[in-house]
DRENPA-3360 file (N, C-alpha, C; in nm, 2 decimals, always signed):
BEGIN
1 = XXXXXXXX = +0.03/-1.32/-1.08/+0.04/-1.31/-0.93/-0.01/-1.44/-0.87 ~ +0.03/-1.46/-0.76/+0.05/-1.61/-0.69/-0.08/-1.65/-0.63 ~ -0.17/-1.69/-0.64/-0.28/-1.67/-0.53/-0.27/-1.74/-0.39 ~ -0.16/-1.82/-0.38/-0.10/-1.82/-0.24/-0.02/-1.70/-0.19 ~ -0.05/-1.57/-0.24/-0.01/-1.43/-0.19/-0.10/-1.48/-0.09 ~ -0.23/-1.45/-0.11/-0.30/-1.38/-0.04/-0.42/-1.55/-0.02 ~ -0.36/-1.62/+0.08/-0.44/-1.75/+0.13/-0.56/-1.69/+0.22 ~ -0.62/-1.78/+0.27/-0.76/-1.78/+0.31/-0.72/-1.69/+0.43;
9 = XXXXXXXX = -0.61/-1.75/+0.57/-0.64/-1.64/+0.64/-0.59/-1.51/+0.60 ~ -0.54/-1.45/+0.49/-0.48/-1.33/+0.47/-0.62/-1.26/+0.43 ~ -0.70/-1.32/+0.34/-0.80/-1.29/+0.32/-0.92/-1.28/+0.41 ~ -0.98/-1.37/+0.49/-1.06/-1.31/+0.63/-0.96/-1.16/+0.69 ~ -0.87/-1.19/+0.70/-0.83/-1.05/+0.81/-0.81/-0.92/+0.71 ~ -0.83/-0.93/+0.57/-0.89/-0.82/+0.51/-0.99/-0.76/+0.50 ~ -1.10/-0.85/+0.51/-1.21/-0.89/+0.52/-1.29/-0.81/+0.66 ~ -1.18/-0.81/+0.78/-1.21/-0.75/+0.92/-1.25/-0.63/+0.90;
17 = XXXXXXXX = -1.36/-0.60/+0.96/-1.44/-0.45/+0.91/-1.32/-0.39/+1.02 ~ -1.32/-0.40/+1.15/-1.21/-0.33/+1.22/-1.08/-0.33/+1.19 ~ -1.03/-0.37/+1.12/-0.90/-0.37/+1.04/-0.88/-0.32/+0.94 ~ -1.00/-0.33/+0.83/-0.96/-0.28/+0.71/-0.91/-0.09/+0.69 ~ -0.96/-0.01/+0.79/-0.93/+0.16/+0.77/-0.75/+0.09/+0.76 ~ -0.69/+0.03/+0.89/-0.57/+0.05/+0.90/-0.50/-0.05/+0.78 ~ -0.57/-0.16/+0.77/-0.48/-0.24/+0.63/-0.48/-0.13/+0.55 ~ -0.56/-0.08/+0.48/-0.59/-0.03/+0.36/-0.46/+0.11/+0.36;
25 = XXXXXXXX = -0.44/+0.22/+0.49/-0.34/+0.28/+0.46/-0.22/+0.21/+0.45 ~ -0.16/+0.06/+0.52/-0.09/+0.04/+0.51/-0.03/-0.01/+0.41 ~ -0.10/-0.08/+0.32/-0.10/-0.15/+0.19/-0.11/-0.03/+0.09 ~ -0.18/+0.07/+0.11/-0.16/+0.22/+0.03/-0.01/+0.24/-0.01 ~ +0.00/+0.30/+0.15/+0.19/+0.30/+0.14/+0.27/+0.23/+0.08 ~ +0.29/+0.11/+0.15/+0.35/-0.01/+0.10/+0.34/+0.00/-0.05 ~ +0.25/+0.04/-0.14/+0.26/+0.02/-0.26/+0.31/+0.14/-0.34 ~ +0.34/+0.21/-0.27/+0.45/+0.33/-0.35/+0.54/+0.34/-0.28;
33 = XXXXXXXX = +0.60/+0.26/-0.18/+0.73/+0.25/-0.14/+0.82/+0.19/-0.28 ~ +0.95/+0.25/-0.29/+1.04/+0.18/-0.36/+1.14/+0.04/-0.33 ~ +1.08/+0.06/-0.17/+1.23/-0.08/-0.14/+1.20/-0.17/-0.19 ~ +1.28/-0.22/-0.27/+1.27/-0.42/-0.29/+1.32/-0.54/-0.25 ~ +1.40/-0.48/-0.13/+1.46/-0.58/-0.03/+1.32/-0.68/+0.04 ~ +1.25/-0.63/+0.09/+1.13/-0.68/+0.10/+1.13/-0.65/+0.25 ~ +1.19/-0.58/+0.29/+1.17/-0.52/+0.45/+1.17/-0.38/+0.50 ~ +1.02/-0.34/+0.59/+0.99/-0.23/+0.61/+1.02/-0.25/+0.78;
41 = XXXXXXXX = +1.06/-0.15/+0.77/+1.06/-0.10/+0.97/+0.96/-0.06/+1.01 ~ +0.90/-0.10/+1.12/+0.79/-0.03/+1.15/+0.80/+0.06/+1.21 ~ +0.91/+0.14/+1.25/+0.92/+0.33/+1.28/+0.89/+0.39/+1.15 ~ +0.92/+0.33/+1.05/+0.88/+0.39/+0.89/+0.74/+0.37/+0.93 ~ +0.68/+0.26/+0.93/+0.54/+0.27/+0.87/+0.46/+0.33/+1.01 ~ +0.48/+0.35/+1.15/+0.49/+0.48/+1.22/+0.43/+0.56/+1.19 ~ +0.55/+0.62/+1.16/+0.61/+0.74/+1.13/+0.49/+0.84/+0.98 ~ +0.54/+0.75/+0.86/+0.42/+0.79/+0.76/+0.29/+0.81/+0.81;
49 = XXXXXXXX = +0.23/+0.65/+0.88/+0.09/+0.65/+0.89/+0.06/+0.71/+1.04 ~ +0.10/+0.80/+1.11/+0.07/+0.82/+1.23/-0.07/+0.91/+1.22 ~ -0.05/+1.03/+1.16/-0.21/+1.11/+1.14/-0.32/+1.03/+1.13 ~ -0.32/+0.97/+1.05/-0.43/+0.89/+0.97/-0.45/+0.76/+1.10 ~ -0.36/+0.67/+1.10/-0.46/+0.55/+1.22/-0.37/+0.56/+1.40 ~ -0.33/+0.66/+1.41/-0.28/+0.66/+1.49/-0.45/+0.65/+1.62 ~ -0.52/+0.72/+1.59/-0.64/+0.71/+1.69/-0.73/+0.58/+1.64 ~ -0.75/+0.51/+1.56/-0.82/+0.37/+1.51/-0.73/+0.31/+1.59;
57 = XXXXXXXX = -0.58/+0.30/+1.60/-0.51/+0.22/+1.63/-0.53/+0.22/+1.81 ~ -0.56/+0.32/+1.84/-0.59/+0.36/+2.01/-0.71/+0.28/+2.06 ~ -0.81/+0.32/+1.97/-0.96/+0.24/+2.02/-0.93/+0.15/+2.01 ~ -0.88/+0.06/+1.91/-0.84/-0.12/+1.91/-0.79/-0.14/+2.02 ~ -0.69/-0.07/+2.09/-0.60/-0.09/+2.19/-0.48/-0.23/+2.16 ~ -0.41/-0.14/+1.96/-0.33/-0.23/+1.92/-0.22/-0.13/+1.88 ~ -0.13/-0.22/+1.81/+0.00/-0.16/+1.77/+0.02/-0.19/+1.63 ~ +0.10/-0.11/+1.54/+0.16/-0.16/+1.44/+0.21/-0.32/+1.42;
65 = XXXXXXXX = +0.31/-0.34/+1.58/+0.35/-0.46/+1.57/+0.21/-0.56/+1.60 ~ +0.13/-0.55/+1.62/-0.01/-0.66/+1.65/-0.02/-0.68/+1.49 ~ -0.03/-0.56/+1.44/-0.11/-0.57/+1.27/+0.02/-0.70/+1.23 ~ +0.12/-0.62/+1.23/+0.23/-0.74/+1.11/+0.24/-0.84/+1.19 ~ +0.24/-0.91/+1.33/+0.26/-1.00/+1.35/+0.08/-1.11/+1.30 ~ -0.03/-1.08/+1.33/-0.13/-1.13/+1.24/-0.06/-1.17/+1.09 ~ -0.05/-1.06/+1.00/+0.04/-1.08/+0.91/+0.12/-1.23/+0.93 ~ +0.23/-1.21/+0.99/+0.29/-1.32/+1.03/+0.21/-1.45/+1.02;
73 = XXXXXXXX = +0.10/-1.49/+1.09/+0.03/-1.58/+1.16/+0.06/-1.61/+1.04 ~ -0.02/-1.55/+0.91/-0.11/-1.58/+0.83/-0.03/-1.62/+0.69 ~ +0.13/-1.61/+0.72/+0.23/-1.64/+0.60/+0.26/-1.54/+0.53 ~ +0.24/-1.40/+0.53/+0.25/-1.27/+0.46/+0.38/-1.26/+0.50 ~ +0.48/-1.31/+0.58/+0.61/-1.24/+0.65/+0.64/-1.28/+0.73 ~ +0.77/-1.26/+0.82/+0.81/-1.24/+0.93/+0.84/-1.13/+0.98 ~ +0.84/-1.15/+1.15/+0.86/-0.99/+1.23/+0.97/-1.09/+1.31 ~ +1.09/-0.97/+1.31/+1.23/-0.94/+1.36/+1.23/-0.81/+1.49;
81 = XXXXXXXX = +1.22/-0.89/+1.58/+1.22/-0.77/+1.70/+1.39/-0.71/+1.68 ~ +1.34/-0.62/+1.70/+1.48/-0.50/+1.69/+1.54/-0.48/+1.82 ~ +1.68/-0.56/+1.80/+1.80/-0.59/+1.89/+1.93/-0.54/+1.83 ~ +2.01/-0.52/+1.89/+2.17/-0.48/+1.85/+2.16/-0.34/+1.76 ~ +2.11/-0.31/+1.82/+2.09/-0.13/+1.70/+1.96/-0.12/+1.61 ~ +1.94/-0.24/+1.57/+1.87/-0.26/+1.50/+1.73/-0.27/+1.53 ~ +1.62/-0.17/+1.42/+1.47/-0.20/+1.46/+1.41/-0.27/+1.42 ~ +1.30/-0.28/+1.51/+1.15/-0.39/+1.47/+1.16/-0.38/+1.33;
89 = XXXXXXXX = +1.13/-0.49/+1.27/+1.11/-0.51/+1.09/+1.03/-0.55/+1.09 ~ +0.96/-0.60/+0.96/+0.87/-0.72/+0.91/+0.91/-0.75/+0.79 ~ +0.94/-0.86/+0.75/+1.01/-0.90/+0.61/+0.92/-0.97/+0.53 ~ +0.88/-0.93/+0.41/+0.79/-0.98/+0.32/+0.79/-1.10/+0.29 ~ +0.76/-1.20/+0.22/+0.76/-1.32/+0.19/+0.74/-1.26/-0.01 ~ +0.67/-1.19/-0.04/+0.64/-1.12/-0.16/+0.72/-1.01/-0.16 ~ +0.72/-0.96/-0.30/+0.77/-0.84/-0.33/+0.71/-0.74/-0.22 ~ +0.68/-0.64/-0.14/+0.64/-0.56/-0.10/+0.49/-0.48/-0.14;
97 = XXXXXXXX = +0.51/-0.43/-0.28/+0.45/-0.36/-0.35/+0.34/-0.43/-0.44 ~ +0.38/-0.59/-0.45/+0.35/-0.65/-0.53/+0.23/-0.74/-0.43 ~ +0.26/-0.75/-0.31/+0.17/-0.80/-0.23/+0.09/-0.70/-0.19 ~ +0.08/-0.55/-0.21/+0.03/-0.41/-0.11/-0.05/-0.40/-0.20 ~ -0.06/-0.42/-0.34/-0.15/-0.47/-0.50/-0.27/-0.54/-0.47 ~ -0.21/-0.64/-0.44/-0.28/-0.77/-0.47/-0.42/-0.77/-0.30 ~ -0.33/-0.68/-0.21/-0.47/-0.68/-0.11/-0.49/-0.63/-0.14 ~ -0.49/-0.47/-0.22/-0.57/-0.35/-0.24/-0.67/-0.38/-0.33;
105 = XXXXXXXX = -0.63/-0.48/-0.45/-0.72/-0.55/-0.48/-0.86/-0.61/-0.41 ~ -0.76/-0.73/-0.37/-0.88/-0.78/-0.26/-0.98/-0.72/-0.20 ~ -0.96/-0.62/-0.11/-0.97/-0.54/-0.04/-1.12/-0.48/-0.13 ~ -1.07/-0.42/-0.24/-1.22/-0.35/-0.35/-1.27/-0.42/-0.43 ~ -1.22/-0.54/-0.46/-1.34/-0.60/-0.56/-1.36/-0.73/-0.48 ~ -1.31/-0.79/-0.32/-1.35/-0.88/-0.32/-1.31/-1.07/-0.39 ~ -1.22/-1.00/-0.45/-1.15/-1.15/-0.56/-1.00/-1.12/-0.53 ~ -0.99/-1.22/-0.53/-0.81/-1.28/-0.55/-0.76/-1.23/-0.68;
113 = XXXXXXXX = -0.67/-1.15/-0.73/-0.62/-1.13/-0.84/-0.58/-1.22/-0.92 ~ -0.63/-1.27/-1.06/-0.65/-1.39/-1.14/-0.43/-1.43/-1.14 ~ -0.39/-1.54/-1.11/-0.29/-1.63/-1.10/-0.22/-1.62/-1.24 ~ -0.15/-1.57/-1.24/-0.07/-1.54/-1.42/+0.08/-1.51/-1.42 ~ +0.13/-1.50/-1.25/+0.29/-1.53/-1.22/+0.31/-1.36/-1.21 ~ +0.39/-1.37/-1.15/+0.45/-1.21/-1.11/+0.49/-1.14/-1.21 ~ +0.56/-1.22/-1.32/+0.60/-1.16/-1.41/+0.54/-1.11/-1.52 ~ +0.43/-1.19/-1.53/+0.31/-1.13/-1.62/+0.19/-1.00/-1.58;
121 = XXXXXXXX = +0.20/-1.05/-1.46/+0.13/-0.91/-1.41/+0.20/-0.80/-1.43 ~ +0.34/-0.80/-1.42/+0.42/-0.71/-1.42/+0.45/-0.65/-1.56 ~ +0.48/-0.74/-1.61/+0.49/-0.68/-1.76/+0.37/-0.62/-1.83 ~ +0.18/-0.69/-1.79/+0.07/-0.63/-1.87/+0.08/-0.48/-1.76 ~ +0.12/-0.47/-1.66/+0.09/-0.35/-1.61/+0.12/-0.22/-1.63 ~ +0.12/-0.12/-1.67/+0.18/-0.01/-1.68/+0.25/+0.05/-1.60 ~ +0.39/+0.10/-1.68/+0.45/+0.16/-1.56/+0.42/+0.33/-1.54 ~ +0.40/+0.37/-1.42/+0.38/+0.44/-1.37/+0.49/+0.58/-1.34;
129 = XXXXXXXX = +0.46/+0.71/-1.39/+0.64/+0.80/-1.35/+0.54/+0.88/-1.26 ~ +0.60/+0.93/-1.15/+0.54/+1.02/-1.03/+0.63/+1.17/-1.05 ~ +0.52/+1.27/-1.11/+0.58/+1.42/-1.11/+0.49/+1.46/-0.96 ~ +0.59/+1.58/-0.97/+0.55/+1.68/-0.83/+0.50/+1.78/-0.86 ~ +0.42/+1.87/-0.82/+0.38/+1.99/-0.86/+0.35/+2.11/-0.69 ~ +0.42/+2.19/-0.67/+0.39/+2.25/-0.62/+0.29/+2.36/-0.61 ~ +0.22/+2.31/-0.55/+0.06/+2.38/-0.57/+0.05/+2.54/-0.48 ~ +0.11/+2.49/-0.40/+0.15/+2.61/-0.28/+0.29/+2.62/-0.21;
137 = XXXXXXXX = +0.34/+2.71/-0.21/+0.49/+2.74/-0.12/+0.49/+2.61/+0.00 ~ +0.40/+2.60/+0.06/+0.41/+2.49/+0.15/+0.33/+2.35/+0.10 ~ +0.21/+2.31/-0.01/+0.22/+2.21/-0.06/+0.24/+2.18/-0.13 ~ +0.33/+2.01/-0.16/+0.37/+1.93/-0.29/+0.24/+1.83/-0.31 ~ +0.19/+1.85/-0.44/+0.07/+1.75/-0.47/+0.15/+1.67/-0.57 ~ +0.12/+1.55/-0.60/+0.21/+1.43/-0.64/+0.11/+1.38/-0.78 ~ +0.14/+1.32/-0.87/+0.05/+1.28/-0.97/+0.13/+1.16/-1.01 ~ +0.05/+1.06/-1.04/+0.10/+0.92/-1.15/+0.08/+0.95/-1.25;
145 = XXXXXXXX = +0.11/+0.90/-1.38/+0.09/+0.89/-1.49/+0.13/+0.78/-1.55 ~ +0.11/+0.70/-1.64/+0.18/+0.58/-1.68/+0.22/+0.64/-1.79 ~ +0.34/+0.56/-1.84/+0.45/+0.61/-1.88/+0.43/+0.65/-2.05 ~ +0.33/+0.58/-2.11/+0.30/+0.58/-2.20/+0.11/+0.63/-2.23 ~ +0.12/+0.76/-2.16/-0.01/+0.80/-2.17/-0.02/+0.92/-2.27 ~ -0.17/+0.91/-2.34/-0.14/+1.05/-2.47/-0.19/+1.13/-2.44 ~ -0.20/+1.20/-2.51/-0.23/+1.35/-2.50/-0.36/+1.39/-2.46 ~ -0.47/+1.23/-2.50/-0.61/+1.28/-2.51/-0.65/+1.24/-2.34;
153 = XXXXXXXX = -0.55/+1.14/-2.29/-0.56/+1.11/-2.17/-0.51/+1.25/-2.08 ~ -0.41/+1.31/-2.13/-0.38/+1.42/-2.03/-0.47/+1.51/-2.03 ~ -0.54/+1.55/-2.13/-0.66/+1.66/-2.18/-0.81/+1.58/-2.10 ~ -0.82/+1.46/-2.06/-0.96/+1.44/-1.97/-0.90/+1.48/-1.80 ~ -0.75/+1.42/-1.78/-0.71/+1.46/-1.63/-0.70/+1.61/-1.62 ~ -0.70/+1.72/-1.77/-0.72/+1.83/-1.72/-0.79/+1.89/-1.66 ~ -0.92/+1.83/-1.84/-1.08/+1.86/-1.75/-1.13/+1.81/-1.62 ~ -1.06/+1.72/-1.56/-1.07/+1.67/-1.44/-1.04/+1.73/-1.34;
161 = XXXXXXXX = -0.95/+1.81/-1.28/-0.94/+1.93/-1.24/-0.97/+2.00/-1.22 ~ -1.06/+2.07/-1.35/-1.12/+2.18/-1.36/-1.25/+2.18/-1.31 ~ -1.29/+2.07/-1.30/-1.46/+2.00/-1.23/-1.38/+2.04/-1.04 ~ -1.31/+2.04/-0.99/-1.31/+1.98/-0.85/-1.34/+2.12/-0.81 ~ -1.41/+2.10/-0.70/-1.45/+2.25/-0.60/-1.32/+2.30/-0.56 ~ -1.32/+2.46/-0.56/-1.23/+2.54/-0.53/-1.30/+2.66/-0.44 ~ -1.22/+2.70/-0.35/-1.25/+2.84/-0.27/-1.23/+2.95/-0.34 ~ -1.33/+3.05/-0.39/-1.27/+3.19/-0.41/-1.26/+3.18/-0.57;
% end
């Protein structure tokens, strides 16, 4: 991974204690999105993150478009105001997912992800398959697993489970 992903100002404005609730969902998302075009709309990212920073976003007295254009400042992207049918975007300069990593990183340990090329991160990484389980008629709980996990690993996420508090 590039360590000009994530330059000095990308990193102070991670760094922003008033920023970080809303970076942090958005770079969440962003990193289980599938698109690889490298362009998210911001009625998508909206839309997803509305519950969660929709009132953070009110006290700041900001917008989605304020977050990605900082972004902008800082070489993460471009923002495309939305003309001719077309909506507000922000277009990645990185992979999407591969940049949403590398701050989430940042973000918890504090370091820049060691410089080893996109492709190397990508190949030491494990790939990840997402099952569904419907836990209730009305909720879907979602699980990762990497693709190559054994038996003894599925047998501690059992017992894992089995520790979490339940009603009744």
């Amino acid at each position: 991974m590039d360590e000009a992903m994530l330059n000095a100002g990308t990193q102070k404005l991670l760094k922003m204690p008033k920023w970080k609730p809303l970076l942090r969902a958005l770079f969440t998302w962003q990193a289980d999105q599938d698109d690889e075009d490298g362009e998210v709309q911001l009625v998508k990212v909206e839309a997803a993150l509305a519950p969660e920073a929709a009132e953070h976003l009110r006290r700041l007295g900001i917008t989605w478009l304020h977050i990605f254009k900082e972004l902008e400042k800082r070489g993460a992207g471009k923002v495309t105001l939305g003309r001719h049918g077309r909506p507000t975007r922000f277009e990645w300069e990185e992979p999407p997912a591969t940049f949403a990593q590398a701050a989430l990183t940042f973000m918890d340990d504090g370091a820049v992800p060691a410089s080893a090329g996109a492709e190397a991160s990508a190949a030491s990484a494990p790939l990840l398959v997402r099952y569904s389980f419907p836990l209730r008629s009305e909720l879907m709980l979602e699980v990762r697993v990497p693709t190559d996990v054994t038996h003894e690993e599925l047998a501690r996420l059992a017992d894992f489970t089995r520790l979490l508090p339940a009603k009744g």
